[in-house]
N, C-alpha and C positions, 0 to 999 in steps of 0.2 A: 465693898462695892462688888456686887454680883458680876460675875465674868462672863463673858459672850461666847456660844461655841457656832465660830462659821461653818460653814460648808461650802467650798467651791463645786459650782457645774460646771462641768466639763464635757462638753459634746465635740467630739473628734468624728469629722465628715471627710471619705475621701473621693475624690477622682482622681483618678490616672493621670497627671503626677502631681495635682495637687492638694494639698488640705489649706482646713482653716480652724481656727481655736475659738469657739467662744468664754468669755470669762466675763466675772459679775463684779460688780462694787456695790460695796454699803456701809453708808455712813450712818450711825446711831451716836447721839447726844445725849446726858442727862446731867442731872446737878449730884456731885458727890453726893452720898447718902452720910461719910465721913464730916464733911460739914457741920458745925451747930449751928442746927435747921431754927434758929430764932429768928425773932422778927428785927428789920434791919443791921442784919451781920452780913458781911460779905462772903460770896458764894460760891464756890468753885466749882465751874465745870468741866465736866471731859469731853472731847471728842473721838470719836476712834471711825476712823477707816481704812476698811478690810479692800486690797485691792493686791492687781499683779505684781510684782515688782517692775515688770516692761513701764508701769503705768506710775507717774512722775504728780504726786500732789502740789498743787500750787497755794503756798502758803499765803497769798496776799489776796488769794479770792474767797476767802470768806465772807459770808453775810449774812445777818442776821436782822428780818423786819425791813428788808430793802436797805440796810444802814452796813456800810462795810466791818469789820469785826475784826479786831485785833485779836492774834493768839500765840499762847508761846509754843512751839517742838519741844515734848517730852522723850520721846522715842520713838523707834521703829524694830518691831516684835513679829518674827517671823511663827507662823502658825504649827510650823513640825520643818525637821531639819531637810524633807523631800519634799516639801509643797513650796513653791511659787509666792505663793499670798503672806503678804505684810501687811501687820494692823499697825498705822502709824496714828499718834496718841498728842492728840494738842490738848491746850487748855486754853480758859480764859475765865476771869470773875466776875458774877454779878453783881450789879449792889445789890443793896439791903433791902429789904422787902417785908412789907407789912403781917401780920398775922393771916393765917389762911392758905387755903388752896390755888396754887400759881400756875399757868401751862408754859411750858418752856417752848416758845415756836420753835417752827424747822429752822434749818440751818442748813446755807447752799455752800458751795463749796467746788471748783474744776479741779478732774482727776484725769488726766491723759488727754488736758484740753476739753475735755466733756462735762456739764454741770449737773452734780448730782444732792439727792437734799436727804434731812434727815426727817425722820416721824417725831410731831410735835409727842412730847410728855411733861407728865402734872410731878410736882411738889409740893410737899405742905409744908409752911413754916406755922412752928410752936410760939405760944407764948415765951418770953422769957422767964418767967417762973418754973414752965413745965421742962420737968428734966427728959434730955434728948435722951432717945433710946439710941443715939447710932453709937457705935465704937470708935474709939478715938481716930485722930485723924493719920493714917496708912497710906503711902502709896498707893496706887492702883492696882493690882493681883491680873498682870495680862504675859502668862507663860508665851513657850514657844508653842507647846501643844495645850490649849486653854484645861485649865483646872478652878474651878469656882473655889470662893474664896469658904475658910472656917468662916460660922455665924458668929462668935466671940472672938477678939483675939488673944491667941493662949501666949504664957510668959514665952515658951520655947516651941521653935519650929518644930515637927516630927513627919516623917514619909515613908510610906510603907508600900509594899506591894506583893499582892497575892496573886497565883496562879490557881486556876483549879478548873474542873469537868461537870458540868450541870447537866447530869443523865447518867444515860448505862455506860458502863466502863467495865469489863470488857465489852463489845459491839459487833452485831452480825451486818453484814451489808446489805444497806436498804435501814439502818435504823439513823435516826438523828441523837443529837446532844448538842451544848452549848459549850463550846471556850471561852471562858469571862475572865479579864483581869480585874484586879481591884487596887485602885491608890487609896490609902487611907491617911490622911494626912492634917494636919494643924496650922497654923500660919499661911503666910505670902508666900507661893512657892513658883518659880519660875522654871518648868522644864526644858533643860539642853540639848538630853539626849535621851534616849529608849529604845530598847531593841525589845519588841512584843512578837515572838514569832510564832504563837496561836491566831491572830490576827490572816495571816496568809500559808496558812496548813498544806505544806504540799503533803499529797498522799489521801486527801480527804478533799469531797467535794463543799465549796463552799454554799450555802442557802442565804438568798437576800442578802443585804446589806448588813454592816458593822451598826449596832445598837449599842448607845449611849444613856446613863442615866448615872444622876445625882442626890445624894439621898444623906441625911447622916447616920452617925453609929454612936453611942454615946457624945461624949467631945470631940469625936475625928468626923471630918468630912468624908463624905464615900464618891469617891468618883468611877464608876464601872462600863468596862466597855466587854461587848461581848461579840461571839460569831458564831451563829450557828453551821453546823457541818452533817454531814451526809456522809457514809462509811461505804467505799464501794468497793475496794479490793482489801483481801487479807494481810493481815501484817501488824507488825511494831510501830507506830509513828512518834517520835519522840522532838518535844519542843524545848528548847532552851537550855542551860538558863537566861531566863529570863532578867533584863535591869531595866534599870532610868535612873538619871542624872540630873538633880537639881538644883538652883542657887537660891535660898534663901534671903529674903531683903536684909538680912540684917550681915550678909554676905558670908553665912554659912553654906560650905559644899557639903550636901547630901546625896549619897551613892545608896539604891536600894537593889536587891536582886529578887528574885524568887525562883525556888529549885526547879528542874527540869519536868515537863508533864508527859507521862508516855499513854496515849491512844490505840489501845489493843482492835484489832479487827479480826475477830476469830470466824473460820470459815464455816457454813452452814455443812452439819453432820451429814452422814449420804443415809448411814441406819435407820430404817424405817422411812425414809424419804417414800411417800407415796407418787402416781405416775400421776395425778391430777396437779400437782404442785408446781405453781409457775412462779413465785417470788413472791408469794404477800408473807412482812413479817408483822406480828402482831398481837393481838388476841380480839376477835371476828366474830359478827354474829350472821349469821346469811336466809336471804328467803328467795323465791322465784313465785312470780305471779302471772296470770294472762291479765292482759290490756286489750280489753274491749269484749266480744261474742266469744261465745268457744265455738263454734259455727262455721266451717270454712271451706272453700271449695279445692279440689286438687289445684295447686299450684298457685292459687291466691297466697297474701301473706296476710300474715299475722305477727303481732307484736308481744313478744315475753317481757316484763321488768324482773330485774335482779337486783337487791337491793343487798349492800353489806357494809356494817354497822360497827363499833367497836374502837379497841383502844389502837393506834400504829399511823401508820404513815399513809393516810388513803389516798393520795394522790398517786403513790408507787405501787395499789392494789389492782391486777390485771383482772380482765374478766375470764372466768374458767374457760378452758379449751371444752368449746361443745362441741368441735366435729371429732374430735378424740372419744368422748364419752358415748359408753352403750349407749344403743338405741336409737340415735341420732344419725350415724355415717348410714348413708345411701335412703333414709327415709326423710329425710329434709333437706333443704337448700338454703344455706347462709349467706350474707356479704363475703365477700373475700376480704374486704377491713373490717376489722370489729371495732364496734364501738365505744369512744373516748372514755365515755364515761361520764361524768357531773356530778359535783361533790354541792350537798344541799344541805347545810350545817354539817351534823355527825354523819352523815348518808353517804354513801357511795352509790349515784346511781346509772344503772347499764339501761340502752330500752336495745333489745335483738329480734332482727325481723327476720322469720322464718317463714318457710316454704313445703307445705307435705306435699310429695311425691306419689303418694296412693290413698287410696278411698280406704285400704286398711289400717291405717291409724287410729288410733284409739285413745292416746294419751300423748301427753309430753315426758319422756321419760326423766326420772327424778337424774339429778343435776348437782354432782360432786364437787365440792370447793374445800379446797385445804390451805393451811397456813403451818408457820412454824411459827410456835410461842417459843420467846425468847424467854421467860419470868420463868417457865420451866421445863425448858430446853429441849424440846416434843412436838412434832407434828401433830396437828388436830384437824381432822376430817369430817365434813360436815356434811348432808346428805337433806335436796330439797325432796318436799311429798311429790310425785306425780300428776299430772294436768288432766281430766278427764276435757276432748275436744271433738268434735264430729267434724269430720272428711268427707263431703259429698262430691261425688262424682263427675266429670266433666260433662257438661250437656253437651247432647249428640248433634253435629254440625250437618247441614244439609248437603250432600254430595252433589257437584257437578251443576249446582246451578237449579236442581229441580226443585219447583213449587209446588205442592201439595194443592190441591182443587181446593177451590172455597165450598162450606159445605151451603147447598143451597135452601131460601127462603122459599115456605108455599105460594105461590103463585110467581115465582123468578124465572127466568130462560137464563140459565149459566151455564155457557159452552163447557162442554164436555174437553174438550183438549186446549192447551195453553204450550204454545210453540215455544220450545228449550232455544234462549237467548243465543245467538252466534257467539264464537269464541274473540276474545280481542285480544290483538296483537300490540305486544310490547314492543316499541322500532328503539332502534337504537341499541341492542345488544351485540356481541361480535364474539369472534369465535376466540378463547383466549390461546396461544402457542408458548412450547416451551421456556421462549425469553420472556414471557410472563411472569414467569414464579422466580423472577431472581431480580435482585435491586439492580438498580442501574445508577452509574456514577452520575450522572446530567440528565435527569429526566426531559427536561426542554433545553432548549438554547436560551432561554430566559434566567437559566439558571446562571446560566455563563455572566450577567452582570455583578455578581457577590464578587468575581473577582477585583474587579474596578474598585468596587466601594470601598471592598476590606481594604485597598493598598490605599487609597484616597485617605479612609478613616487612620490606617497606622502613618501618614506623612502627617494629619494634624497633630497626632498624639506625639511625635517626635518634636513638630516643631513648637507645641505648647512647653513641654520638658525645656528643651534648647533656652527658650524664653525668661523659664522659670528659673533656672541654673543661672542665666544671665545678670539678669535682676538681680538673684542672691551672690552671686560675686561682687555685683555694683555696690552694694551695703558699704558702708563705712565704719570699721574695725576702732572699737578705742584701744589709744591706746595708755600704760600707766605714766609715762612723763606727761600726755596733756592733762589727763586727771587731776595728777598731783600740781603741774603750773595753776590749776583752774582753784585748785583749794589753798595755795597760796596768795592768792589776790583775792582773797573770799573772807571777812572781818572773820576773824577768828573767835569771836562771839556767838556765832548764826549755826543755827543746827546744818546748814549746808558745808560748813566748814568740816563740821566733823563727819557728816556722810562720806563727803571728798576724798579726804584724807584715808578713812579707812579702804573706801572702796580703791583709791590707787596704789594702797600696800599692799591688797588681797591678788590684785587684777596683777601686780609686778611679779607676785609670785607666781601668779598662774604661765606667764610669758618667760618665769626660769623654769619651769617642768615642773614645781616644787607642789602646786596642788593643779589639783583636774579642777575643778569652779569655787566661783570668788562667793558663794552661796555656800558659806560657813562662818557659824561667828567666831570671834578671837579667840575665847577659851579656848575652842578646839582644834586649833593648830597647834603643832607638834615643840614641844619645849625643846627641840635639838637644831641647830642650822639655822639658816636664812628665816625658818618660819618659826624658829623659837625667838630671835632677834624682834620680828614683828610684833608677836605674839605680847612680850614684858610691854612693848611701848604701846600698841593700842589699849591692852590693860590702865596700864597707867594713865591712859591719855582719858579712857571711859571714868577711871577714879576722879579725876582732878574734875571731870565735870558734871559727874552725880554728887562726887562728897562735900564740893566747897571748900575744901583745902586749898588750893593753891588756885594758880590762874594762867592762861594762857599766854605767857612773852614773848618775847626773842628768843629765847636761850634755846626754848622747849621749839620753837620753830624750827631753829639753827639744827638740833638735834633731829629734828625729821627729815631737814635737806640730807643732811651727815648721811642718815641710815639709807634713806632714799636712792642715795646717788654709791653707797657701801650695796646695795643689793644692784649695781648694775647688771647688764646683759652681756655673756660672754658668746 
């Protein structure tokens, strides 16, 4: 059965002092593919939903076709031992079903009180003749950090894991590469535990998101996850080693590691370092063009494109310092912010709007861009051709108002003199004095209302906090004796029986100091003390009700009061 890989969104909003979490649910149904898919054989389904743990599945709201839907609790499968999300796993069977193509409807189902449903999918049942292609019939393959399952299944589990560097290694700052781990693996494998610490690279900037993909390798499964990284300061950064901790269905423990990975960041040479060099590393192709007339008047603008092309990192390629470069300082006029830039497939595109200062320009002078290739360890300098452009000169403005006579038509009377316009007075000017040129603490007395409000706005902000503090005191604390009373009056058959019980052994440790949260499964507590004590009996207690050996009586009850009330609080 193909394995599900969720992903919780998590959007963290704050205001001053509050927050709020959003968190997602989904349910997906399908009919084992384990099954022999013939025609009227009975059918197992699965169900699985991914939800908080805050958020409490109601096993009697099932339905299926408007018709309520019996199902049995297989388990509850935490996603990774720092996430939140439980994939809890019901079943239930179909009947039998004629030859052909079948749609499985949705299926509704209340999670934290809220009704959520699943996406109808198809089945085919075979003829009975035709031999089923599925593999024989396996538990369901649902780890704690999801791993898809082998396509066969092989005699013997096997689990592996690789570390390794997808790029340059050594790394100048400003290059990328990839950290990929790799499980390779065989069989049902349910993962415990993992410590992947290329995943969260201190020392190295992370790029996007953690990329996941699934793929095989001869008979092993490939399950690979990878991070891309950005190298920003010099240094040694060294990860791991690297493990992960498995149980095998057949209830084999598998331990895998992989060696430690060291990420060199070697610092850029200063030797031959040219003055044009602002950080592209690379290997570059560059050009500079005019955008539009070469045609321009003093102090109009015009538009340069600079395009640069090549193998590297173009989003961290700056555009060259022109007011540095000959021929440029004091004969033109730039932005004071230079432009972003806009990457157009392999492009890197600039557009700089310029300004000539004199009618003696002539060109655009050529326009230096260098990089350092890392491939072979050297600055390379690159030089655009020159712009031939024409500067014409400011047209001459009429002084003082005066009009030039109109030249006159034969046979016109056009007075000879035209009266120079009166001068007009701008009102509202004043003369400015010394306390003019220095700031003033209250320019108005209008200013004086900020203080009002600031004290108004910081009493709500207190008294929301107060409120919120209040609330969260008012909560109600479980605690492990009502847990554990609550799982004794609970049939000892009901998968709520056994949530109960584990959660108020975890929950009593946590109220003796023995663990920090009850968000850890039984393997993993400690075989020494009060939490080794727990640890044999929930074991045991998981054995008796996956293997079918034995069964839940008195005795084994009596013996959980025993331990229970042996782990009191001092």
């Amino acid at each position: 059965m193909v394995a599900r890989l969720i992903c919780l969104l998590a959007f963290l909003a704050f205001f001053n002092p509050l927050f709020l979490w959003a968190q997602d649910v989904k349910v997906t149904a399908e009919v084992d593919p384990n099954n022999a898919m013939v025609e009227n054989a009975p059918l197992t389904t699965t169900i699985m939903i991914t939800h908080p743990n805050t958020l409490k599945v109601d096993p009697n709201s099932f339905i299926l076709e408007k018709s309520p839907l019996k199902v049995e609790f297989v388990r509850d499968v935490r996603i990774s031992p720092a996430s939140n999300l439980l994939i809890s796993i019901y079943q239930f069977v179909l009947k039998g079903q004629p030859k052909g193509l079948h749609i499985l409807p949705p299926i509704r189902v209340k999670v934290g009180g809220k009704q959520y449903e699943s996406i109808a999918s198809t089945y085919e049942i075979l003829d009975k003749k035709t031999p089923s292609a599925s593999s024989p019939n396996l538990p369901p393959t649902l780890p704690s950090r999801p791993l898809p399952t082998t396509p066969s299944p092989p005699v013997q589990p096997a689990l592996q894991l690789e570390a390794l560097v997808d790029g340059p290694n050594p790394m100048y700052p400003g290059q990328r590469a990839k950290l990929v781990y790799r499980y390779l693996f065989s069989g049902s494998i349910e993962l415990s535990k993992e410590y992947l610490p290329m995943l969260e690279p201190k020392g190295l900037r992370k790029i996007g998101d953690t990329e996941i993909s699934d793929y095989t390798r001869g008979n092993l499964s490939v399950h690979e996850i990878s991070q891309e990284v950005e190298a920003v300061d010099p240094g040694a950064f060294s990860f791991g080693p690297s493990y992960a901790e498995g149980l095998a269905y057949s209830k084999t423990k598998l331990h895998v590691e992989a060696p430690a990975i060291t990420v060199t960041v070697k610092p850029l040479p200063t030797d031959g370092r040219p003055a044009s060099f602002n950080g592209a590393i690379g290997n570059f192709t560059f050009k500079a063009s005019l955008m539009g007339s070469g045609e321009v008047n003093v102090g109009d603008k015009f538009s340069l494109a600079i395009d640069i092309s090549g193998k590297g990192v173009l989003e961290n390629v700056p555009l060259p310092d022109l007011c540095c470069q000959p021929g440029f300082s004091g004969r033109f006029r730039s932005n004071d912010l230079p432009p972003a830039g806009e990457i157009q497939g392999t492009v890197k595109h600039f557009t700089v709007e310029l300004r000539p200062l004199s009618e003696d320009i002539k060109e655009v002078p050529s326009i230096e861009f260098s990089y350092f290739n890392p491939e072979i360890q050297k600055y390379v300098i690159l030089q655009s051709s020159p712009i031939p452009i024409k500067v014409n000169p400011i047209k001459t403005q009429i002084p003082d108002g005066n009009i030039p006579a109109a030249k006159s038509q034969p046979g016109e009377n056009v007075p000879s003199n035209i009266n120079k316009p009166a001068l007009i007075e701008i009102e509202g000017n004043y003369v400015l004095d010394q306390a003019s040129l220095h700031n003033q603490l209250f320019a108005s007395w209008l200013d004086l209302l900020i203080i009002p409000l600031a004290i108004i706005l910081l009493f709500v902000q207190i008294q929301l906090r107060r409120d919120f503090l209040k609330r969260k005191l008012q909560l109600k604390k479980e605690h492990s004796s009502e847990i554990f009373a609550q799982a004794m009056q609970t049939p000892s058959n009901s998968p709520l029986f056994f949530h109960l019980l584990n959660k108020a052994f975890l929950l009593r440790l946590v109220e003796k100091g023995e663990l920090d949260s009850i968000d850890l499964a039984p393997e993993n507590l400690s075989t020494q003390g009060a939490a080794g004590l727990v640890r044999a009996f929930l074991l045991n207690l998981e054995e008796i009700r996956f293997s079918g050996k034995g069964r839940i009586d008195q005795s084994l009850l009596k013996e959980a009061e025993n331990l229970f009330h042996k782990l009191s609080l001092k």
